[in-house]
VEXBAMAR-829602 format. One record per residue: residue in three letters; residue number from 1; x, y, z of N, C-alpha, C in turn. Coordinates in steps of 0.001 Angstrom, whole numbers. Layout:
+------+-----+---------+---------+---------+---------+----------+---------+---------+---------+---------+
| code | pos |  n.east | n.north |    n.up | ca.east | ca.north |   ca.up |  c.east | c.north |    c.up |
+------+-----+---------+---------+---------+---------+----------+---------+---------+---------+---------+
|  ala | NUM |       X |       Y |       Z |       X |        Y |       Z |       X |       Y |       Z |
...
+------+-----+---------+---------+---------+---------+----------+---------+---------+---------+---------+
REM end
This chain:
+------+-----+---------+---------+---------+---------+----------+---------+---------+---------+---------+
| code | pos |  n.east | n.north |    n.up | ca.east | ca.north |   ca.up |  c.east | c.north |    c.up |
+------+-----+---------+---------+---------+---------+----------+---------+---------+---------+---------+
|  unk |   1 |    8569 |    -712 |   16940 |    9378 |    -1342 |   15913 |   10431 |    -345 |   15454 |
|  unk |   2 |   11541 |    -553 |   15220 |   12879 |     -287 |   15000 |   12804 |     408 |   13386 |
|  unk |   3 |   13103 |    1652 |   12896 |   12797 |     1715 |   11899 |   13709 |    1224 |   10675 |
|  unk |   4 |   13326 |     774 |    9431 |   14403 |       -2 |    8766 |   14524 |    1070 |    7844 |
|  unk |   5 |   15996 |    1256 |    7544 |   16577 |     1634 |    6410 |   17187 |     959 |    5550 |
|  unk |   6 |   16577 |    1496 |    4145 |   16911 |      363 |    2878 |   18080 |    1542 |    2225 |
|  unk |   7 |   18700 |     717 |    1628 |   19671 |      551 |     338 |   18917 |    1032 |   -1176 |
|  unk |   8 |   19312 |    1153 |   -2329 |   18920 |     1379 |   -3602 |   18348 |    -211 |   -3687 |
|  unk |   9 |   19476 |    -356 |   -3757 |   19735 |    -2192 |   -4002 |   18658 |   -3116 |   -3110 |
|  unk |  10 |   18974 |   -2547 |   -1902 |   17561 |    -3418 |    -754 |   16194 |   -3030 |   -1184 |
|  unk |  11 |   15874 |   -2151 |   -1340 |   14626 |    -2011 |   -1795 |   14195 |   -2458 |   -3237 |
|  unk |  12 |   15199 |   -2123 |   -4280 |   14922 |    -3269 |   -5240 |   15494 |   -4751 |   -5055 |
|  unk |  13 |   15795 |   -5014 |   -4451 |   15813 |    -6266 |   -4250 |   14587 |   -7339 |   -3264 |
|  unk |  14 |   13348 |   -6228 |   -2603 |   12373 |    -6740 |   -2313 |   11030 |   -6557 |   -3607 |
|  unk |  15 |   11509 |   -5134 |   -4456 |   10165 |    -5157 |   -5058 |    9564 |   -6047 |   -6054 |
|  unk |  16 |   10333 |   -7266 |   -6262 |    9276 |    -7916 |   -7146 |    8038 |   -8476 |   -5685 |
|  unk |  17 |    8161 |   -8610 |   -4260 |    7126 |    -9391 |   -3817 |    6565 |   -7959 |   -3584 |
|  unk |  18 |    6971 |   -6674 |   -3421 |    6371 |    -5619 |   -2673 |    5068 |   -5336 |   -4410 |
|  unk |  19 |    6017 |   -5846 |   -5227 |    4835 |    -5265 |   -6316 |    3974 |   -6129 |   -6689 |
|  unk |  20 |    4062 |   -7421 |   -6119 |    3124 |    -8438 |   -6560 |    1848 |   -8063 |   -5505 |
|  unk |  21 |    2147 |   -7846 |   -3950 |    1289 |    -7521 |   -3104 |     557 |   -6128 |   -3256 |
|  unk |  22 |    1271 |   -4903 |   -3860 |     647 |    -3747 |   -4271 |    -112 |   -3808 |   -5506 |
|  unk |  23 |    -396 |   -5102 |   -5885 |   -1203 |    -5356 |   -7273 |   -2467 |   -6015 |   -6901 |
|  unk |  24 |   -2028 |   -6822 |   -5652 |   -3339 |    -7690 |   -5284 |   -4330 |   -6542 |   -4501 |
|  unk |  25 |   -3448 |   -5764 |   -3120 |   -4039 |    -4796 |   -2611 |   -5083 |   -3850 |   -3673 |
|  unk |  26 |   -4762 |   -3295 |   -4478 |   -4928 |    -2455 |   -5725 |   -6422 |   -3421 |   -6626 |
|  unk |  27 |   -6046 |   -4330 |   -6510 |   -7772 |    -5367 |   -7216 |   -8145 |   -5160 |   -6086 |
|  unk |  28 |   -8054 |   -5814 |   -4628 |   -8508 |    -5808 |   -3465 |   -9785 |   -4457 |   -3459 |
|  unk |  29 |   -9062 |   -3761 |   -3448 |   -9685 |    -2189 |   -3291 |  -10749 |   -2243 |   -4731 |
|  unk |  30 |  -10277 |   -2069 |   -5961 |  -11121 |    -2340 |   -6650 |  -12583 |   -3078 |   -6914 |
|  unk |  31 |  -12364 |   -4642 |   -5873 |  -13635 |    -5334 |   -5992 |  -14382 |   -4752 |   -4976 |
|  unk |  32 |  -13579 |   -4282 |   -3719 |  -14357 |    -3302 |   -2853 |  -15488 |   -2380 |   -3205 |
|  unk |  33 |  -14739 |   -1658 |   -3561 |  -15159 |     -383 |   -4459 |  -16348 |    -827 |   -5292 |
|  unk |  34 |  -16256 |   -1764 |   -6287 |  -17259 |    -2479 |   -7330 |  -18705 |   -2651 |   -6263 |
|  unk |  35 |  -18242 |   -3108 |   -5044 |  -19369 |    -4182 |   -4234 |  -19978 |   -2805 |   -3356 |
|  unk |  36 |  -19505 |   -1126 |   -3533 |  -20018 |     -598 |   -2784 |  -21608 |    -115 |   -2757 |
|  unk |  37 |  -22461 |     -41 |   -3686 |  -23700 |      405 |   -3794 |  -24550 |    -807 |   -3782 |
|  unk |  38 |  -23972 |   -1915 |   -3700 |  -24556 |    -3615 |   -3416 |  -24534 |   -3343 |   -1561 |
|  unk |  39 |  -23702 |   -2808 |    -827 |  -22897 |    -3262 |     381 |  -23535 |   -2396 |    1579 |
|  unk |  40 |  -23436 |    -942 |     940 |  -23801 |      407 |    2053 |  -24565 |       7 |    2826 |
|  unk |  41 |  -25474 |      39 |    1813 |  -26886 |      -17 |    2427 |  -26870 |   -1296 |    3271 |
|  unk |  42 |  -26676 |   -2611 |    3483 |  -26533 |    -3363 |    3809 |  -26172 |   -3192 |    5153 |
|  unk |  43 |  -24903 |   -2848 |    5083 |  -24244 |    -2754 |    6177 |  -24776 |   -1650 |    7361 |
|  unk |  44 |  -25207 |    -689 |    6779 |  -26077 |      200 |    7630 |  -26931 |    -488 |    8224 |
|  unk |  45 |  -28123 |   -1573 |    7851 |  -29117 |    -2262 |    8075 |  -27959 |   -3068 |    9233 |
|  unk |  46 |  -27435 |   -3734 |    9017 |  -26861 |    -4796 |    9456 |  -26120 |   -4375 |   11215 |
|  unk |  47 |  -26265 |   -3070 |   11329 |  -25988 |    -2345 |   12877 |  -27243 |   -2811 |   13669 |
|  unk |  48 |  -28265 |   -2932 |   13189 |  -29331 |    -3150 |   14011 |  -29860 |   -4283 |   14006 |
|  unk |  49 |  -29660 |   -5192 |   12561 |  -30417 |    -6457 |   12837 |  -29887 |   -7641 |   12218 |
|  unk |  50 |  -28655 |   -8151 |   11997 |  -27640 |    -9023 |   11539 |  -26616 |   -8565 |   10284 |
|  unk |  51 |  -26543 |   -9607 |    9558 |  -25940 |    -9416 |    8491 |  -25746 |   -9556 |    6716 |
|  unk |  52 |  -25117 |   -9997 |    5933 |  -25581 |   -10522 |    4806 |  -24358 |  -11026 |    4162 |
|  unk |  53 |  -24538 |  -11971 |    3476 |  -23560 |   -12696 |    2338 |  -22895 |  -11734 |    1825 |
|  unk |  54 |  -23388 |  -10155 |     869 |  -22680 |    -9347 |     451 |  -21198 |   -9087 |    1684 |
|  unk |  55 |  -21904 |   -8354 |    2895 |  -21149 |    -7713 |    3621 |  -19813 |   -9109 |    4280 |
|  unk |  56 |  -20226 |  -10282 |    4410 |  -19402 |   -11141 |    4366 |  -18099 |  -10987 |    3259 |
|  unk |  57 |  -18461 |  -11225 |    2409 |  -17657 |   -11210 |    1621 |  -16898 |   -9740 |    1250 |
|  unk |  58 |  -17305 |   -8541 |    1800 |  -16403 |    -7649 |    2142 |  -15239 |   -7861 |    3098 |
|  unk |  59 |  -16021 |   -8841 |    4158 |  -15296 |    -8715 |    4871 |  -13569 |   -9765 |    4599 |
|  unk |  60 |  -14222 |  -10621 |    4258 |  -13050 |   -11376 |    3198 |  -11838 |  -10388 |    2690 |
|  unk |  61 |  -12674 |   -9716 |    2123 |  -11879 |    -8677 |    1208 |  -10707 |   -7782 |    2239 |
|  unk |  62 |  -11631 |   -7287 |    3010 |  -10829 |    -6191 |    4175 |  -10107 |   -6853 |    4841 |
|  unk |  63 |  -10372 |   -8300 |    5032 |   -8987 |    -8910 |    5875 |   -7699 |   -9221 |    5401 |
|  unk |  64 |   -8312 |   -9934 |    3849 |   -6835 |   -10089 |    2982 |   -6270 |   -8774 |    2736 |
|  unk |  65 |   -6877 |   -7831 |    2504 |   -6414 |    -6355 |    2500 |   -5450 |   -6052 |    3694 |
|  unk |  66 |   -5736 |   -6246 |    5089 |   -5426 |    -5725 |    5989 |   -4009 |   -6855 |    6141 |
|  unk |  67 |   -4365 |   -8355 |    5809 |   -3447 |    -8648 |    6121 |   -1912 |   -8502 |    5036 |
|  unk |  68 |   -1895 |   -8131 |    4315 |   -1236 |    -7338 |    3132 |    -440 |   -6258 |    3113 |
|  unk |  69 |   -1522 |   -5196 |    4085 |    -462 |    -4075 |    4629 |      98 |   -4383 |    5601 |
|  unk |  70 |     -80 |   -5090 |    6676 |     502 |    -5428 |    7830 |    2010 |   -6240 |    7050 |
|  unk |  71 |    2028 |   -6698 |    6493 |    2991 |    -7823 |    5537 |    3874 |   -6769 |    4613 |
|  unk |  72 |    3234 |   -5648 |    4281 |    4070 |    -4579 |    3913 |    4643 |   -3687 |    5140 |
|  unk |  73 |    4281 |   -3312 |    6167 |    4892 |    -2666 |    7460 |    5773 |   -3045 |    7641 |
|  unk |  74 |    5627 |   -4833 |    8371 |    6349 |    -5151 |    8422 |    7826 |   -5880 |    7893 |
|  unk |  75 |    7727 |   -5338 |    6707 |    8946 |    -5457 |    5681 |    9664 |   -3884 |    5727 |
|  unk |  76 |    8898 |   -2912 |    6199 |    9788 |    -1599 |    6437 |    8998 |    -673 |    5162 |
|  unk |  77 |    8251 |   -1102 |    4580 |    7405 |     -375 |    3373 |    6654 |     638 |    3892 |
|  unk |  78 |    6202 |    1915 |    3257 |    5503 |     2541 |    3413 |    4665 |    2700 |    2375 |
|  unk |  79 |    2646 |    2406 |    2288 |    2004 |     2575 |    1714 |    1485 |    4149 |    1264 |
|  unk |  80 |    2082 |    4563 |     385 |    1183 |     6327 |     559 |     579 |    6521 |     -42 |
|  unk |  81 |    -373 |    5552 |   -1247 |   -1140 |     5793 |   -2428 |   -1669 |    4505 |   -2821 |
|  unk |  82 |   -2864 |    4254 |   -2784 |   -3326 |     2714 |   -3186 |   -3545 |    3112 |   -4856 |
|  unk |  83 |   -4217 |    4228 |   -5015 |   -4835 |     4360 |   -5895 |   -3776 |    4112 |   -7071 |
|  unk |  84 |   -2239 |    5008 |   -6728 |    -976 |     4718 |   -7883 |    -325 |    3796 |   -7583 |
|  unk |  85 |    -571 |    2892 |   -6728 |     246 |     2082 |   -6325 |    1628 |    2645 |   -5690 |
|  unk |  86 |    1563 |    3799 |   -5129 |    3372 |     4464 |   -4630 |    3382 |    3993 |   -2890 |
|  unk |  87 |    4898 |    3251 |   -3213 |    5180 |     2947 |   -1795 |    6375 |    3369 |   -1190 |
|  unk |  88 |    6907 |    4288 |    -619 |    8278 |     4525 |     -18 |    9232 |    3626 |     843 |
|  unk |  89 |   10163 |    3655 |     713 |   11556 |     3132 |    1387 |   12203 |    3812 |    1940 |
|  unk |  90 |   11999 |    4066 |    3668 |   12711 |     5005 |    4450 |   14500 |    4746 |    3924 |
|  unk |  91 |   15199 |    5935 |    3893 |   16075 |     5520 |    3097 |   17382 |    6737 |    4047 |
|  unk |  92 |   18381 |    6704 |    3712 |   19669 |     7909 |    4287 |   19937 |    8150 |    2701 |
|  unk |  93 |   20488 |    9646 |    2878 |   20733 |    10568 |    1782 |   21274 |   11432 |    2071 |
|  unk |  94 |   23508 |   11558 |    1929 |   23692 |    12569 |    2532 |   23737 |   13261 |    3852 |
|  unk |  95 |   23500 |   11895 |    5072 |   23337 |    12228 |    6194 |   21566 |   12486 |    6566 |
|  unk |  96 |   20390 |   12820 |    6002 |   19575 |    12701 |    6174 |   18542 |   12220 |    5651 |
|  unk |  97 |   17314 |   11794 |    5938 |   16338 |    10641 |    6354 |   15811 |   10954 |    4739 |
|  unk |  98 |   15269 |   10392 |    3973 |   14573 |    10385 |    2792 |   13756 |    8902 |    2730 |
|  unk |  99 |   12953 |    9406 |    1416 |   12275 |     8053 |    1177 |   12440 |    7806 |    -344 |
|  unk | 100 |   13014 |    6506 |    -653 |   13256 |     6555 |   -2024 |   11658 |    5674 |   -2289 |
|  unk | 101 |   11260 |    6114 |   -3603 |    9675 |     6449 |   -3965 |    9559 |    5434 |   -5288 |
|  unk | 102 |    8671 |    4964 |   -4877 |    8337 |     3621 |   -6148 |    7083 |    3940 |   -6125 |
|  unk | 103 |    6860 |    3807 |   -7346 |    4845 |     3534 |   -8384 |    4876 |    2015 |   -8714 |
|  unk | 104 |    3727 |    1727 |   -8945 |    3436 |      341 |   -9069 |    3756 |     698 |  -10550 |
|  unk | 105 |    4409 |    -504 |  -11358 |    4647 |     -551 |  -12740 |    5975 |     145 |  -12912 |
|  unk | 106 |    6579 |    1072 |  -11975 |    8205 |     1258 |  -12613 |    8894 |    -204 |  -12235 |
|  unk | 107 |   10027 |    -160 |  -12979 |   10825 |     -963 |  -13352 |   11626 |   -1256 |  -11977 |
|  unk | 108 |   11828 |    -208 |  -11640 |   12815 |     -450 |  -10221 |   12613 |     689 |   -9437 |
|  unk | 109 |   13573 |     990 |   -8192 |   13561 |     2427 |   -7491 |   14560 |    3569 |   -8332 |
|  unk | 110 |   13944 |    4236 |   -8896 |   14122 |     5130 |   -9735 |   13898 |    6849 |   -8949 |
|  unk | 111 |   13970 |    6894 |   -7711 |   13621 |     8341 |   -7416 |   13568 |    8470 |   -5948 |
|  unk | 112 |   13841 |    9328 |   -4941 |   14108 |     9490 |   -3877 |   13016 |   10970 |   -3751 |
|  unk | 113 |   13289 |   11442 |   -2065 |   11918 |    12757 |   -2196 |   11908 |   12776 |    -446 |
|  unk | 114 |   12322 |   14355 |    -389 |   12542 |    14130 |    1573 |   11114 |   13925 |    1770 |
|  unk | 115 |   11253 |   13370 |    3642 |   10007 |    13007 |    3460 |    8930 |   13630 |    3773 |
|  unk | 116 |    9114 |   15289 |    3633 |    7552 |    15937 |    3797 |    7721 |   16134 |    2415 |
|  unk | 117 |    8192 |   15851 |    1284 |    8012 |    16698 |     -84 |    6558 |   15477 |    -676 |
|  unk | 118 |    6445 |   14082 |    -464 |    5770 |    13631 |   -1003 |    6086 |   13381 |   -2707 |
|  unk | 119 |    5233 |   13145 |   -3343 |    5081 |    12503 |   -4854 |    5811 |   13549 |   -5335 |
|  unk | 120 |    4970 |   14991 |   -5576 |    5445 |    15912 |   -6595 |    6987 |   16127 |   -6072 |
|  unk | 121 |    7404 |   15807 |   -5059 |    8972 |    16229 |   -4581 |    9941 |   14940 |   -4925 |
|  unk | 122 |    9263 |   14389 |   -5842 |   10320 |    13204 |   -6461 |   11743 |   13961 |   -7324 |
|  unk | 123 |   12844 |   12658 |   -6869 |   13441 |    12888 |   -8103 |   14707 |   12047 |   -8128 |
|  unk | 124 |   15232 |   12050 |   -9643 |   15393 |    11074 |   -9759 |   17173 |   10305 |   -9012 |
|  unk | 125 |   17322 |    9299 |   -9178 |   18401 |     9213 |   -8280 |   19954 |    9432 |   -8852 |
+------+-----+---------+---------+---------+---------+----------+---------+---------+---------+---------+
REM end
């Protein structure tokens, strides 16, 4: 796949669906997480001798999950943090490659960051 480069403007102009889906992902993970000391054990058992309603319904979980990031890829998004919700926008800056850097809950794209600097190498635009 062709890599996409966004705009200030293009990338806020997708994030109200990119932040509606980094909100569901974000519960997603959460009910996960909730169902894990119900699930482990389960699922360990379940290598050798079927399965269970719990681990079903993980699996629910991990697909709408999976199908979510795939739905973010392929919009040109980059997931780098479930936990803050931060997703990058391969982006040009000056002739070279950056990622302008969104948290779940800012307002808009507010910050750019080459792309080995990561989070702490934010700043603002």
């Amino acid at each position: 796949m062709a890599q996409k480069f966004f705009t200030v403007e293009e990338a806020n102009a997708i994030l109200p669906r990119v932040r509606v889906m980094v909100e569901e992902m974000m519960l997603l993970r959460a009910e996960a997480m909730a169902m894990r000391p119900d699930v482990w054990p389960i699922l360990e058992k379940a290598v050798n001798n079927g399965g269970s309603s719990k681990a079903g319904e993980l699996f629910v979980i991990f697909s709408r999950f999976q199908k979510l990031f795939k739905e973010l890829h392929a919009m040109g998004c980059e997931l780098k943090g479930l936990e803050n919700g931060l997703i990058d926008f391969l982006s040009m800056r000056d002739g070279q490659k950056v990622y302008l850097c969104w948290r779940y809950n800012e307002p808009e794209i507010a910050y750019w960051h080459h792309l080995d600097a990561g989070f702490a190498g934010r700043q603002p635009l």
